[in-house]
N, CA, C and O of each residue as an XYZ file, in Angstrom:
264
protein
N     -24.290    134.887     51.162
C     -23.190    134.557     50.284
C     -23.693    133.581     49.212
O     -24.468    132.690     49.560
N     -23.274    133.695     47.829
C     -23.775    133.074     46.598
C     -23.089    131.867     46.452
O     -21.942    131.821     46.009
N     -23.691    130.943     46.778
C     -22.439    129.442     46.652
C     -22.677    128.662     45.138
O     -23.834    128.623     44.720
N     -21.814    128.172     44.493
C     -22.044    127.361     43.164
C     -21.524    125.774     43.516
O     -20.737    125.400     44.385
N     -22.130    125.143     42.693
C     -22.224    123.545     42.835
C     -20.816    123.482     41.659
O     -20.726    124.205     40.666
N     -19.875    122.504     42.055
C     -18.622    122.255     40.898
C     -18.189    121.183     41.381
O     -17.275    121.160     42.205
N     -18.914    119.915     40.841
C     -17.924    119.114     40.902
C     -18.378    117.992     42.081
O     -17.815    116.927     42.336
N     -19.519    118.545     42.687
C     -20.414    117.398     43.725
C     -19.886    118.249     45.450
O     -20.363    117.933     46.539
N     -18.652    119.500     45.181
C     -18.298    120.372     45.899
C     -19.304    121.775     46.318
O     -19.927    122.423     45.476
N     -19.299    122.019     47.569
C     -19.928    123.268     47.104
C     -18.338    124.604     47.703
O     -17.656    124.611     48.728
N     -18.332    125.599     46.362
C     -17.553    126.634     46.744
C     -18.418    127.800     47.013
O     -19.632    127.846     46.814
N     -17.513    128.929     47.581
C     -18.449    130.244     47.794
C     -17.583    131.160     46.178
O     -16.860    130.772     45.260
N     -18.013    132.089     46.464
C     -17.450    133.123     44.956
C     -16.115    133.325     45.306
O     -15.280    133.633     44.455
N     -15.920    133.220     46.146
C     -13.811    133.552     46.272
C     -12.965    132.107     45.829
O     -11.923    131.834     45.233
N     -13.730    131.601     46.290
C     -12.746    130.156     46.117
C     -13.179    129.477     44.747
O     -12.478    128.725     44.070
N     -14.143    129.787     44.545
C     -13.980    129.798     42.531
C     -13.369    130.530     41.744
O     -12.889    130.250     40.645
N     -13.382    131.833     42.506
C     -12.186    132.800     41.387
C     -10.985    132.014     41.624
O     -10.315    131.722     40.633
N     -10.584    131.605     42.824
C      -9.068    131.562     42.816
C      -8.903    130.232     42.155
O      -7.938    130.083     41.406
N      -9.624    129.387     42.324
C     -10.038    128.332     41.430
C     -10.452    128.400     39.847
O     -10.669    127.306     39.326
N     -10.588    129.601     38.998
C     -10.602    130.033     38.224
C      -9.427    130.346     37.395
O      -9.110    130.146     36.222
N      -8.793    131.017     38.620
C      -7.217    132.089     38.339
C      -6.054    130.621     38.153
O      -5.120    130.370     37.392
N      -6.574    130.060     39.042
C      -5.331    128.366     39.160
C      -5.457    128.350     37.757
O      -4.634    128.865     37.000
N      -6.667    127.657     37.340
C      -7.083    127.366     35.654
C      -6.374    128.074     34.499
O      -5.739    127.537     33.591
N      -6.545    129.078     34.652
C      -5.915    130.075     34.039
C      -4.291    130.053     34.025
O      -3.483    129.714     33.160
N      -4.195    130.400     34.939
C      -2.235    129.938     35.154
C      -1.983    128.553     34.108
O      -1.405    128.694     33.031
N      -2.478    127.265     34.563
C      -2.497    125.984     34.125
C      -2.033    126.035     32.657
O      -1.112    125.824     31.867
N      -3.131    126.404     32.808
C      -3.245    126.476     30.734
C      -2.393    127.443     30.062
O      -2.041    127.315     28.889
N      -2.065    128.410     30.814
C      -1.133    129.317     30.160
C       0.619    128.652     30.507
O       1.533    129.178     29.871
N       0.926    127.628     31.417
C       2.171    127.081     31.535
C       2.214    125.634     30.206
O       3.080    125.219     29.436
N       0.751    125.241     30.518
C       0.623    124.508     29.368
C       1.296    124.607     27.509
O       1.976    123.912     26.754
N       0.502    126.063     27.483
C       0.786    126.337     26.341
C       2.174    126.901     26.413
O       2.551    126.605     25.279
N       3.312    127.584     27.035
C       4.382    127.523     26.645
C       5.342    126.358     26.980
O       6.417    126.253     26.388
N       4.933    125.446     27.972
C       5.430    124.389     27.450
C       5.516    123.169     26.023
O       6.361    122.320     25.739
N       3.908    123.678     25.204
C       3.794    122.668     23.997
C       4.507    124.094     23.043
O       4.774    123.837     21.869
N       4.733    125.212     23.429
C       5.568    126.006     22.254
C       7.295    125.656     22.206
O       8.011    125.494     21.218
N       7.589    125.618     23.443
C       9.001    125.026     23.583
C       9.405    123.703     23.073
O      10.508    123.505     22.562
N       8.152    122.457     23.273
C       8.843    121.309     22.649
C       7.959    121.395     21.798
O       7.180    120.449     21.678
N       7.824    122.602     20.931
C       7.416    122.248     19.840
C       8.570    122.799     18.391
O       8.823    122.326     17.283
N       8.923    123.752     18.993
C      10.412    124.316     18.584
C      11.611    123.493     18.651
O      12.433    123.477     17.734
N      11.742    122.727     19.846
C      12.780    121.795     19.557
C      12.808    120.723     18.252
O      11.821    120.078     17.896
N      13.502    120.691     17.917
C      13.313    119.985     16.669
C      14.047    118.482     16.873
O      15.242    118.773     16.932
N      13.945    117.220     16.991
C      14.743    115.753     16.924
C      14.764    115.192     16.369
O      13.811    114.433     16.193
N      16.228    115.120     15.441
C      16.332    114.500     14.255
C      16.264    113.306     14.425
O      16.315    112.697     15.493
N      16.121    112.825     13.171
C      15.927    111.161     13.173
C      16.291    110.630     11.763
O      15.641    110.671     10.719
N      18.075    109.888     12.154
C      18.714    110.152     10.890
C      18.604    108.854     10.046
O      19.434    108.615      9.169
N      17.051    107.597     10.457
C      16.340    106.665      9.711
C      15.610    107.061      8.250
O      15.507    106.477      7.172
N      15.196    108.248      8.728
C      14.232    108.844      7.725
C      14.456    109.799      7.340
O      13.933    110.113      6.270
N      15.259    110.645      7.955
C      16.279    111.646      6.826
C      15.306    112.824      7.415
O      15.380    113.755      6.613
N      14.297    113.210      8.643
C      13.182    113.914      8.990
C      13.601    114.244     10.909
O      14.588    113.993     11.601
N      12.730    114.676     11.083
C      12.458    115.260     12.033
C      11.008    115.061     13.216
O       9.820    115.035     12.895
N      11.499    114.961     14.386
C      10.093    114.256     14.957
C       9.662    115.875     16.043
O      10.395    116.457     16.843
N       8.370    116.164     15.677
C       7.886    116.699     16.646
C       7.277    116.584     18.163
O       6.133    116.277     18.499
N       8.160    116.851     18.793
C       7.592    116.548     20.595
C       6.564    117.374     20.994
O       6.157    117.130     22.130
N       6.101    118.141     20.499
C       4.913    118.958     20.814
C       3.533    118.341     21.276
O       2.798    118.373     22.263
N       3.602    117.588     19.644
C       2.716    116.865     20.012
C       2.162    115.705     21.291
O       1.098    115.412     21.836
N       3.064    115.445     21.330
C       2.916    114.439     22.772
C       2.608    115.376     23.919
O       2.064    114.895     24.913
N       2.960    116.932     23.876
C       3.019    117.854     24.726
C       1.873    118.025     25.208
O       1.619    117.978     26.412
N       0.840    118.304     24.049
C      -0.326    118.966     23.808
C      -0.947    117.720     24.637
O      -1.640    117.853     25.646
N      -0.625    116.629     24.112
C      -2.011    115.503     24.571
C      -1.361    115.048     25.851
O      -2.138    114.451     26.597
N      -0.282    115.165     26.232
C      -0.340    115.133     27.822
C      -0.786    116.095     28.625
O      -0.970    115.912     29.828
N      -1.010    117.266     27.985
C      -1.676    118.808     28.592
C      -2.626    118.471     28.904
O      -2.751    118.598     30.122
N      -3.679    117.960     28.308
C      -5.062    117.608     27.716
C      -5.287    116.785     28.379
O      -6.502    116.785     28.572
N      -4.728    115.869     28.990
C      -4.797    114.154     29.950
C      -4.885    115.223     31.049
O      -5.948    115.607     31.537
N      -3.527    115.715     31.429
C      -3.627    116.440     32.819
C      -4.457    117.454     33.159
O      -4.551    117.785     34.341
N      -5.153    118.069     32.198
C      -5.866    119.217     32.817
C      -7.540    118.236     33.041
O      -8.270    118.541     33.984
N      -7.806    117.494     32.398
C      -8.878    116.670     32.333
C      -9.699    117.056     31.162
O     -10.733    116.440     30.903
């Protein structure tokens, strides 16, 4: 069996795919969560504008995924 080094871990090839597939999921809940608050729009009736929450979205994505 082919084992790979990740992380100071050792996995075999199944438990990296599924460890792969997690990744995958992640990032794809990620990104429709920074599309949703990125669409929301919050006014802000100081400046006569609009604040985007996306952004905070994205860089908490980015913190959490590492």
């Amino acid at each position: 069996m082919i084992e790979y080094e990740y992380s100071k871990f050792m996995f075999s090839r199944s438990e990296k795919k599924k460890t792969d597939v997690r990744r995958i999921v992640l990032c794809a809940l990620f990104a429709a969560l920074a599309f949703v608050a990125t669409i929301i729009p919050v006014p802000v009736p100081m400046l006569h504008g609009y604040v985007n929450i996306g952004d905070s979205v994205v860089l908490l994505c980015a913190y959490a995924a590492g």
